[in-house]
C-alpha positions as CSV (number, residue, x, y, z in Angstrom):
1,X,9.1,-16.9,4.8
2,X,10.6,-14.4,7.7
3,X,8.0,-14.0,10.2
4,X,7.5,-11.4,12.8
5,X,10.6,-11.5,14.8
6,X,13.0,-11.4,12.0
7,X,11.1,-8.8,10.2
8,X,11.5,-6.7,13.7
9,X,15.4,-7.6,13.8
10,X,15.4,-6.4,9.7
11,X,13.9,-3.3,10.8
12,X,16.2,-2.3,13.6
13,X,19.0,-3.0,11.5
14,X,18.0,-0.4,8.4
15,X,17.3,1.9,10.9
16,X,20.8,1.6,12.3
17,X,21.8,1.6,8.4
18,X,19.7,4.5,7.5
19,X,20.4,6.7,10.9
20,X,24.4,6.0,10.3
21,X,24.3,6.0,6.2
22,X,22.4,9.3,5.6
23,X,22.9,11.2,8.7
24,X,21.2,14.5,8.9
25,X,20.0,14.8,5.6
26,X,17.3,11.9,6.9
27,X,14.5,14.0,8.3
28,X,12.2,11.1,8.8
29,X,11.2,7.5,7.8
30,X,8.5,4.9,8.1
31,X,7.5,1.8,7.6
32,X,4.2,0.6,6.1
33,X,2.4,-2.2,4.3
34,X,2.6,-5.8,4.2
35,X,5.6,-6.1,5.9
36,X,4.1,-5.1,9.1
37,X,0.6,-6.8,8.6
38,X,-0.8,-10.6,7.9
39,X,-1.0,-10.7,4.4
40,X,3.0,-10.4,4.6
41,X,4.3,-13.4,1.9
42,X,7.9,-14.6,0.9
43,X,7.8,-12.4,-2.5
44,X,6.6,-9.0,-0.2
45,X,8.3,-6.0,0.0
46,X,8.9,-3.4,2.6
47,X,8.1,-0.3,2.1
48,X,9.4,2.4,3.4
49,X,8.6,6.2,2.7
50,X,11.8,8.3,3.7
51,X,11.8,12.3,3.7
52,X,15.2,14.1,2.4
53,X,15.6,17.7,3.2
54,X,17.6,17.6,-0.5
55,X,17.1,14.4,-2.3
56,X,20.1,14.9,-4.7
57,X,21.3,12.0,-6.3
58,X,24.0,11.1,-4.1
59,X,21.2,10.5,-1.2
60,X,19.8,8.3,-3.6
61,X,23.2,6.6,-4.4
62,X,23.0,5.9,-0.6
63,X,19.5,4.2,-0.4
64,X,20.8,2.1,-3.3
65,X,23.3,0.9,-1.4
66,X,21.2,0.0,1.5
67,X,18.6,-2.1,-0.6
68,X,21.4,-4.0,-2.1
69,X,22.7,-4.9,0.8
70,X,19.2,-6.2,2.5
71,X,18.6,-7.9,-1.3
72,X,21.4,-10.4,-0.3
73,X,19.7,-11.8,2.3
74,X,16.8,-11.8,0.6
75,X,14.8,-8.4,1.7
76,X,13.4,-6.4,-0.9
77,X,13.1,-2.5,0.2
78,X,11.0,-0.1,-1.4
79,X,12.3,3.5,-1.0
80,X,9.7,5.9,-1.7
81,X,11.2,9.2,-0.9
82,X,10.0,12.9,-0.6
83,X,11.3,16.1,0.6
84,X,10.6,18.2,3.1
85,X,9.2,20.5,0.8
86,X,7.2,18.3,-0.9
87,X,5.0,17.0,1.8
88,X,1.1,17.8,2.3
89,X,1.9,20.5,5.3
90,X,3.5,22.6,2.0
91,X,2.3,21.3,-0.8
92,X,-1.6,20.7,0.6
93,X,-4.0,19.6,-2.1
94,X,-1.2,19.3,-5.3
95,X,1.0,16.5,-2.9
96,X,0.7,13.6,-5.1
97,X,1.9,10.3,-3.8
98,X,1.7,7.2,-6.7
99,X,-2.4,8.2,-6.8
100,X,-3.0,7.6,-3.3
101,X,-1.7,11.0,-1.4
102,X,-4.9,11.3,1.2
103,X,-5.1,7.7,2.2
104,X,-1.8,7.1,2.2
105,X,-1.6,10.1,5.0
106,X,-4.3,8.0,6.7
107,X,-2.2,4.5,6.7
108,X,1.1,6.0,7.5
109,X,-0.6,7.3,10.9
110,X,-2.5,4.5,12.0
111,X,-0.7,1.8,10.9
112,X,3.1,2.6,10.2
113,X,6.0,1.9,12.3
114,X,8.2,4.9,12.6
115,X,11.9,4.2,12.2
116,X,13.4,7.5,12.3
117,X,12.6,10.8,13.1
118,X,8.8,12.2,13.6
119,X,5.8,11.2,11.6
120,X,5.3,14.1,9.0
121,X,1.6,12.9,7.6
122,X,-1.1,13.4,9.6
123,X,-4.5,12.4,8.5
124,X,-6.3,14.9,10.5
125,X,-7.3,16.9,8.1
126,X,-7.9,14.7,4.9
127,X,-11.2,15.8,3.8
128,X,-13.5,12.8,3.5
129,X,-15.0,13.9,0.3
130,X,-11.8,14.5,-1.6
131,X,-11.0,10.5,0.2
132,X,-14.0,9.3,-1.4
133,X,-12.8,10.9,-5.2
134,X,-9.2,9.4,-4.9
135,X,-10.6,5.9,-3.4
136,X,-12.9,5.5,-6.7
137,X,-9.8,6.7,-8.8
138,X,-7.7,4.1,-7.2
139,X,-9.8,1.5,-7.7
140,X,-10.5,2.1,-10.9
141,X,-7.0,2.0,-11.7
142,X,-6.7,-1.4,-9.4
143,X,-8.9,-2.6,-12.1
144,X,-7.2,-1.3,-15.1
145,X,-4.3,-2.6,-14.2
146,X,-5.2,-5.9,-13.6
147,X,-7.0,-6.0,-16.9
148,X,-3.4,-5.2,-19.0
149,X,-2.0,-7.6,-16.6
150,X,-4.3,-10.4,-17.9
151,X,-3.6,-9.7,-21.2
152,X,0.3,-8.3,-21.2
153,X,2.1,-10.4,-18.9
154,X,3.5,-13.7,-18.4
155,X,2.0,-14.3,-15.1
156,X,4.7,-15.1,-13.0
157,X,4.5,-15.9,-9.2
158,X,5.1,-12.5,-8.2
159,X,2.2,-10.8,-10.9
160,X,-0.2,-13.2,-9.2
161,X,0.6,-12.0,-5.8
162,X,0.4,-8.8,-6.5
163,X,-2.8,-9.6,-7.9
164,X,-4.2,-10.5,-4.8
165,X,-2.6,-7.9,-3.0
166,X,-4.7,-4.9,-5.4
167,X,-7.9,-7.0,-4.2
168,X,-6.7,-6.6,-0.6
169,X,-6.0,-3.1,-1.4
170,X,-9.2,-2.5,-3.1
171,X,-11.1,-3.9,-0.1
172,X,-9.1,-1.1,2.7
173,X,-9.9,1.5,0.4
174,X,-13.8,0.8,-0.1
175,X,-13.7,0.8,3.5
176,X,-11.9,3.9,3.8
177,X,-14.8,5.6,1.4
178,X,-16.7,5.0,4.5
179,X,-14.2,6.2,6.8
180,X,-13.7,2.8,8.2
181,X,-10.1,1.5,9.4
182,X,-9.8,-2.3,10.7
183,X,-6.8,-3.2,12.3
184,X,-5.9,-5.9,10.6
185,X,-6.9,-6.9,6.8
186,X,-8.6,-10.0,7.9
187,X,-11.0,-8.1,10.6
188,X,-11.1,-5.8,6.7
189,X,-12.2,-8.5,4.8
190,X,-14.4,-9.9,7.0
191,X,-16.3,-6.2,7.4
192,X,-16.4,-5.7,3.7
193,X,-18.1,-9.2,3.5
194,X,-20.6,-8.0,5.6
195,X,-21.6,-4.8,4.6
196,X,-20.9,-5.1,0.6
197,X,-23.3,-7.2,-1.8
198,X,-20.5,-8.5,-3.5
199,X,-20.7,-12.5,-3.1
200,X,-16.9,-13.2,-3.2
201,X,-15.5,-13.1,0.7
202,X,-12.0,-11.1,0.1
203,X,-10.5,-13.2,2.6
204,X,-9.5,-15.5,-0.4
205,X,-7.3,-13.1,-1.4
206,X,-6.0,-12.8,1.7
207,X,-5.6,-16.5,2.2
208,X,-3.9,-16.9,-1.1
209,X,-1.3,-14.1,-0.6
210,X,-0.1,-15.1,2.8
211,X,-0.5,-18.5,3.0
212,X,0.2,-20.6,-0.9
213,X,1.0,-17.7,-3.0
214,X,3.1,-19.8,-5.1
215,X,-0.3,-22.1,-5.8
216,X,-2.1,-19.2,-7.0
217,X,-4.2,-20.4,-10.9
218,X,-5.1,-18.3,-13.5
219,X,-9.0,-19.5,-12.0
220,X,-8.1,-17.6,-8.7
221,X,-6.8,-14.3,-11.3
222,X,-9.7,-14.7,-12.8
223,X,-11.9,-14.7,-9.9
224,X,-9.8,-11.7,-8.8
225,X,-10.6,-9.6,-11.8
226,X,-14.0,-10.2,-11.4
227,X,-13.9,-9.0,-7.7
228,X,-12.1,-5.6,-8.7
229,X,-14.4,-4.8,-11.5
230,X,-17.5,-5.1,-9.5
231,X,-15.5,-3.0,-6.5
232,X,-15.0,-0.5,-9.3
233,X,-18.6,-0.3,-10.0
234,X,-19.7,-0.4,-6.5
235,X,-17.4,2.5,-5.7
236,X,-18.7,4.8,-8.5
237,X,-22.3,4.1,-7.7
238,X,-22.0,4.8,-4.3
239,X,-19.9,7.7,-5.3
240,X,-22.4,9.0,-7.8
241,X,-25.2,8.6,-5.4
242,X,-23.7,10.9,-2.4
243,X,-22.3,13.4,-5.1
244,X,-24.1,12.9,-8.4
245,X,-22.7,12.4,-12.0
246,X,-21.2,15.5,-12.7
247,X,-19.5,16.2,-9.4
């Protein structure tokens, strides 16, 4: 497993990679998720959102070439890319980012690690009740995923991570409901444990991610499931109850 250091020098060398591969048509790009937090396991990605002023297909061509280099020495990059003219500044409420467009203006300002160029999302002014809508959507698909998950797939080592890792999301994102933003995602579990009536403590998922994801049984899936379907129904009642059923 790379720790902290070597995930720093990885960093500073796709910057170099990125800065000298794609020149000016890189506007900006950032880091985000697991790779820079403590839930970061052997089978985690790194994600990094980049923003193209055009991103034609030999800009793309490029970024291949860059995550198959890092894949050789056993990184796995995740490009999500945008255009300029794509981003929330222009596009306001129809920018859509994988289902997650308002929070994921939130994490890329509080927690991401800007490799090149300025940050272009700003969670300013994310409105808290449009948050709330996209949390319980997200969730909900959380949940829907990992029911076709149980039932569709062969359960490798890297499905049961990733398992653990919508539980971890599903915790950051009830918090977010309620405009709350720990850190770290253990000081995250440990809040949701203390304000939520949900009896599992979240930090199991944490502990089985980053420290023996590759002893993760279909028990602890199972137990996981159960977590994100009563997440989903705690997030719609609380929704409901601020905004009502028809909102």
């Amino acid at each position: 497993m790379h720790n902290i250091a070597e995930r720093e020098e990885i960093l500073l060398s796709i910057k170099k990679d990125l800065v000298i591969m794609m020149g000016n048509s890189i506007v900006s790009a950032v880091v985000y998720g697991s790779s820079l937090s403590d839930d970061y396991c052997f089978l985690s990605d790194i994600d990094i959102l980049v923003v193209l002023d055009v991103a034609d297909s030999a800009s793309l061509e490029i970024l291949r070439e860059i995550k198959r280099k890092y894949e050789k020495d056993g990184f796995d990059l995740d490009f999500n890319v945008h255009t300029v003219d794509e981003l929330p500044d222009k596009r306001k409420k129809t920018f859509w980012h994988n289902n997650r467009a308002l929070y994921m203006q939130i994490e890329l300002c509080l927690y991401g690690k800007q490799l090149v160029g300025p940050n272009l999302f700003s969670g300013k002014d994310v409105n808290v009740d449009d948050l709330r809508l996209e949390v319980v959507r997200v969730v909900s698909s959380l949940t829907y995923q990992a029911r076709k998950m149980l039932i569709n797939s062969n359960l490798s080592t890297r499905k049961r991570i990733t398992m653990m890792k919508w539980c971890i999301y599903g915790v950051m994102y009830y918090l977010a409901f309620w405009e709350m933003y720990p850190k770290t995602r253990k000081e995250a579990m440990q809040r949701f444990h203390q304000i939520s009536a949900i009896k599992t403590d979240p930090n199991i998922f944490l502990e089985h991610k980053s420290e023996h994801p590759e002893n993760i049984k279909i028990s602890d899936l199972n137990i996981a499931y159960d977590f994100l379907s009563e997440l989903e129904s705690l997030a719609l009642k609380e929704y409901i109850k601020i905004y009502g059923a028809n909102k």
